[in-house]
OpenMM code with the backbone's topology and positions (N, CA, C; nanometers):
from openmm import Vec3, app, unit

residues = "UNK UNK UNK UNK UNK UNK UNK UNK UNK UNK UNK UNK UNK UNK UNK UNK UNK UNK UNK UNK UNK UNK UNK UNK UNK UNK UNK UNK UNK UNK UNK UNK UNK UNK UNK UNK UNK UNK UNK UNK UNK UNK UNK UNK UNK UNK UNK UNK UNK UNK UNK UNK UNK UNK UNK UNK UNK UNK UNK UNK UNK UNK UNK UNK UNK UNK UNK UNK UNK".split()
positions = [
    Vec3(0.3460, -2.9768, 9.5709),
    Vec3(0.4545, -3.0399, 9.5007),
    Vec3(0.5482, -3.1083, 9.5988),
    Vec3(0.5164, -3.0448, 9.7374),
    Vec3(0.6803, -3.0848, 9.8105),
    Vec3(0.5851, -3.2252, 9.8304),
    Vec3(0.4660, -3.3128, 9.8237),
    Vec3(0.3972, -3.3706, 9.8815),
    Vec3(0.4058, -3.4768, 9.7851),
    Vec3(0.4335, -3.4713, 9.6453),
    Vec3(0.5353, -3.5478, 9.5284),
    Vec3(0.6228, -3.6162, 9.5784),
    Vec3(0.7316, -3.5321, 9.6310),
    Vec3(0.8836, -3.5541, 9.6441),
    Vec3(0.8974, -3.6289, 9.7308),
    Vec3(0.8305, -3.6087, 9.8244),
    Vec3(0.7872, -3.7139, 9.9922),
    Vec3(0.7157, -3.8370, 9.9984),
    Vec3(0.7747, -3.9108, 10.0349),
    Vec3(0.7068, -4.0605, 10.0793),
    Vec3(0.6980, -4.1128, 10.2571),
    Vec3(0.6185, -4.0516, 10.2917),
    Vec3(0.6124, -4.1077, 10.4281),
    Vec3(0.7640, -4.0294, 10.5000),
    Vec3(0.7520, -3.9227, 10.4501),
    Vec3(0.8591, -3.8492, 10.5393),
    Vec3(1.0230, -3.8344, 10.4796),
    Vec3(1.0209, -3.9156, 10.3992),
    Vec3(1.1516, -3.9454, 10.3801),
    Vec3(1.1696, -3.9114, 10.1744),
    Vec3(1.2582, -3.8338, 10.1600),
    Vec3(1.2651, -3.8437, 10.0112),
    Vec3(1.3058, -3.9306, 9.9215),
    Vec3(1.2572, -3.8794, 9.8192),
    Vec3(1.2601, -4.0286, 9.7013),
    Vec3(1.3823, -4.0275, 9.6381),
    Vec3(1.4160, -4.1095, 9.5183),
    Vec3(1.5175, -4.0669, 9.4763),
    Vec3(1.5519, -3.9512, 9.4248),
    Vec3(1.4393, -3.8960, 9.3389),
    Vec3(1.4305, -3.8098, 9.2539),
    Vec3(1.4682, -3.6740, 9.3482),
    Vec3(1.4563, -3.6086, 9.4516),
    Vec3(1.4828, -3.5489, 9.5298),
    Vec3(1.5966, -3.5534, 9.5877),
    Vec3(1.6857, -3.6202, 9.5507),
    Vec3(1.8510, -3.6630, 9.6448),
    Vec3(1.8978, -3.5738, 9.5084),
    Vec3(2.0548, -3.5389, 9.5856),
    Vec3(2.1231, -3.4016, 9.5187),
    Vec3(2.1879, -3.4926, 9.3786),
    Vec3(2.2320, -3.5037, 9.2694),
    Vec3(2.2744, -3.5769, 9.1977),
    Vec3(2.4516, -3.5704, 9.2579),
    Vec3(2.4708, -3.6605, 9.2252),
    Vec3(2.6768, -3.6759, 9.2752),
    Vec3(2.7219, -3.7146, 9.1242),
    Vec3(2.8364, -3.5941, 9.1273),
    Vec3(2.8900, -3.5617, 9.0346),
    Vec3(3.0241, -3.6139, 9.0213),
    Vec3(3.0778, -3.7355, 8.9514),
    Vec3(3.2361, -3.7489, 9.0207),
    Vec3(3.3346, -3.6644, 8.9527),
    Vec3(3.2755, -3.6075, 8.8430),
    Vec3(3.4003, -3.5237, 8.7844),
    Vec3(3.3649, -3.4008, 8.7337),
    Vec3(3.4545, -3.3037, 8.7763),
    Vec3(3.4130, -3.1546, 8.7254),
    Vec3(3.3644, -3.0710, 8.8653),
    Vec3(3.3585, -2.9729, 8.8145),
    Vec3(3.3280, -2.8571, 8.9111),
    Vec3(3.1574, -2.9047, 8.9532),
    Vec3(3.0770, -2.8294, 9.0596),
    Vec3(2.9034, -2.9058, 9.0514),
    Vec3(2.8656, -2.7634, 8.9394),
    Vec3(2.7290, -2.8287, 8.9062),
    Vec3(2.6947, -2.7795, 8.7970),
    Vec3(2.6419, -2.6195, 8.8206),
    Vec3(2.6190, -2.5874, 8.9594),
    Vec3(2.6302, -2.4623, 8.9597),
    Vec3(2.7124, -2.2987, 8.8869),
    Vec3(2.8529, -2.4104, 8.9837),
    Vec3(2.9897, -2.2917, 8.9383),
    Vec3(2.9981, -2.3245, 8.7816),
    Vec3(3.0915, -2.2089, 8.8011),
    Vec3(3.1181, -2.1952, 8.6430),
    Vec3(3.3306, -2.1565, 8.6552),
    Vec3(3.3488, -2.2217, 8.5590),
    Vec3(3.4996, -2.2712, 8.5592),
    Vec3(3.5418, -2.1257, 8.5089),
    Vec3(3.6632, -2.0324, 8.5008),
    Vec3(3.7341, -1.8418, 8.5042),
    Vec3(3.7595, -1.9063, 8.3394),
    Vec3(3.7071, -1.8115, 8.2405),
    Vec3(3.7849, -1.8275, 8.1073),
    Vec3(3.9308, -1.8734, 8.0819),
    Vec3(4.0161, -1.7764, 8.2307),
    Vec3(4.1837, -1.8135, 8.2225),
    Vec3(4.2268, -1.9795, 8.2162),
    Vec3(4.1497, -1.9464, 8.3678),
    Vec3(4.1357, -2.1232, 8.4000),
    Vec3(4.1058, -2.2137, 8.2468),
    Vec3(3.9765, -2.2142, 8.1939),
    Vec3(3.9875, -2.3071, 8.0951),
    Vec3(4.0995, -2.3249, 7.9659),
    Vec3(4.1693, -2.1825, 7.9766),
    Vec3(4.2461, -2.1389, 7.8486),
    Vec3(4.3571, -2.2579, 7.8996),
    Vec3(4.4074, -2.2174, 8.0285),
    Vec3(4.5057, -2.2657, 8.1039),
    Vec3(4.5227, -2.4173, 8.0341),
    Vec3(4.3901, -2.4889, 8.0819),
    Vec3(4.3963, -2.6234, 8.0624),
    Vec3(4.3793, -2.6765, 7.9378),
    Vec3(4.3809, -2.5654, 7.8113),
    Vec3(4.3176, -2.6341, 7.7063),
    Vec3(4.4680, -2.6257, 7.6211),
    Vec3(4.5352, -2.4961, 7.6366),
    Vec3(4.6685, -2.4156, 7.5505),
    Vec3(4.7495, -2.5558, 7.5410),
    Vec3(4.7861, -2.6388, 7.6778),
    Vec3(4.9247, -2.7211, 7.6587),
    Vec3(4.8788, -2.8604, 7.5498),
    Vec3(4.7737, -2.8818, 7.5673),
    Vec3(4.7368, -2.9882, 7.4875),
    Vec3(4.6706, -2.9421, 7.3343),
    Vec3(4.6964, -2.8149, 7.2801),
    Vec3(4.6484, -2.7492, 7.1616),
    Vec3(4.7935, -2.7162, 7.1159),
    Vec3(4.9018, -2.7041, 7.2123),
    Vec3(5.0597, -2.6968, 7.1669),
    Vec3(5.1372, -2.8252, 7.1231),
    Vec3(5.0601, -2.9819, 7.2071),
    Vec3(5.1198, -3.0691, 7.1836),
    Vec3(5.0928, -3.1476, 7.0804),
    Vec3(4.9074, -3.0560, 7.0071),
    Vec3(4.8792, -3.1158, 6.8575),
    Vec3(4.9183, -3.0232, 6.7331),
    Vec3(4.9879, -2.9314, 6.7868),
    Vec3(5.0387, -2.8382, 6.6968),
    Vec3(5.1508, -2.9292, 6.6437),
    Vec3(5.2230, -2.9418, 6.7360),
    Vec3(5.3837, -3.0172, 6.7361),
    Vec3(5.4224, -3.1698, 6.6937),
    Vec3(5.2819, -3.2293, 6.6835),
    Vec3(5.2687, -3.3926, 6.6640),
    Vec3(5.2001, -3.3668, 6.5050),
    Vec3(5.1597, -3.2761, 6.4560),
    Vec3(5.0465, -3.2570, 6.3331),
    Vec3(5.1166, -3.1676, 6.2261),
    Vec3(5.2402, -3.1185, 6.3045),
    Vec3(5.2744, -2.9882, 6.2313),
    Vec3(5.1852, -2.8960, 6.1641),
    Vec3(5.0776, -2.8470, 6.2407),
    Vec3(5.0263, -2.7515, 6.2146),
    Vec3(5.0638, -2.5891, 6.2240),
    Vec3(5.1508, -2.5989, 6.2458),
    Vec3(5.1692, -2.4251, 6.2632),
    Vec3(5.1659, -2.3765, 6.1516),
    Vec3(5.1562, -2.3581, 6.0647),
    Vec3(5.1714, -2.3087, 5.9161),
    Vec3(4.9778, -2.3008, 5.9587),
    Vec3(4.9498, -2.4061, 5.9555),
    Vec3(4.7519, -2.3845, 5.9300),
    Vec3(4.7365, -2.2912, 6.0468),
    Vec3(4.7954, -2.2891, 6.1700),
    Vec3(4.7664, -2.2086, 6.2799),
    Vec3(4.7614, -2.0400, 6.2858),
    Vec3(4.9055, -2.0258, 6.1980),
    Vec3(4.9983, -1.9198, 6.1630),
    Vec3(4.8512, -1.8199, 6.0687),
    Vec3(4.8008, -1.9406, 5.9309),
    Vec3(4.7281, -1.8961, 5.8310),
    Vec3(4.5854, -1.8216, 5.8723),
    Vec3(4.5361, -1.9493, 6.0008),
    Vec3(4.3748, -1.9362, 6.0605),
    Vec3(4.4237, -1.8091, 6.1449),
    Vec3(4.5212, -1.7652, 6.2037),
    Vec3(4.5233, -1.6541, 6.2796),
    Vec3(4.5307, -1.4725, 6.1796),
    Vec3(4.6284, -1.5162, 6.0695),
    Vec3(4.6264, -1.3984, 6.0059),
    Vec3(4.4624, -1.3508, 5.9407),
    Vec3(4.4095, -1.4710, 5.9006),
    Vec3(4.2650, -1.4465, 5.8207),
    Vec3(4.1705, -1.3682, 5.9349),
    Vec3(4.2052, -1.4683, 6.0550),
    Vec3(4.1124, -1.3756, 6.1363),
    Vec3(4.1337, -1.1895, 6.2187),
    Vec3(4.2821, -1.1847, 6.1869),
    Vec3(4.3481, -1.0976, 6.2198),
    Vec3(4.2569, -0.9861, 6.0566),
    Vec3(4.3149, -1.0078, 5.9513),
    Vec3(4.2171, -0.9210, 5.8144),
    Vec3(4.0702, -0.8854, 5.8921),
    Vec3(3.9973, -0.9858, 5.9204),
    Vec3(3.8770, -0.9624, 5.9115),
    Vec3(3.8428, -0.8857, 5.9944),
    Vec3(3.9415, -0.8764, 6.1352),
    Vec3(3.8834, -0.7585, 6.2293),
    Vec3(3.9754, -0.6220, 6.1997),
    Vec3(4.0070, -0.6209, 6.1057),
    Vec3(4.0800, -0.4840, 6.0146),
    Vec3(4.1872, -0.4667, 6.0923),
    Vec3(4.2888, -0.5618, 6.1054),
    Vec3(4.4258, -0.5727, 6.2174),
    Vec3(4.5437, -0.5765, 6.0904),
] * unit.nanometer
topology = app.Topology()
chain = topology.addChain("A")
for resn in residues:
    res = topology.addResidue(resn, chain)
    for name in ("N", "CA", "C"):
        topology.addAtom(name, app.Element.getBySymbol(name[0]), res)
């Protein structure tokens, strides 16, 4: 297979690492906090533009019943 990837010594494209310009590389994996972090301020600023808190308030108590809270 490595004899695929090789052309006269030198690799092909298909063998070059892919470049990623945005985001972590696809290895890592981003801390739950971390994503909460980045997701909370912009889930507060469609609360506040949508006036959703009443639907927020509602979707939280239903799910609050269902786990017997």
């Amino acid at each position: 297979m490595a004899e695929a990837l090789r052309t006269r010594g030198r690799r092909t494209l298909a063998a070059l690492p892919t470049v990623r310009p945005f985001g972590p590389p696809r290895g890592d994996r981003r801390h739950p906090l971390v994503a909460t972090a980045m997701v909370l301020p912009l889930a507060a600023l469609l609360v506040v533009l949508f006036g959703g808190w009443e639907a927020v308030v509602a979707q939280a108590s239903s799910v609050g019943v269902m786990l017997g809270r």
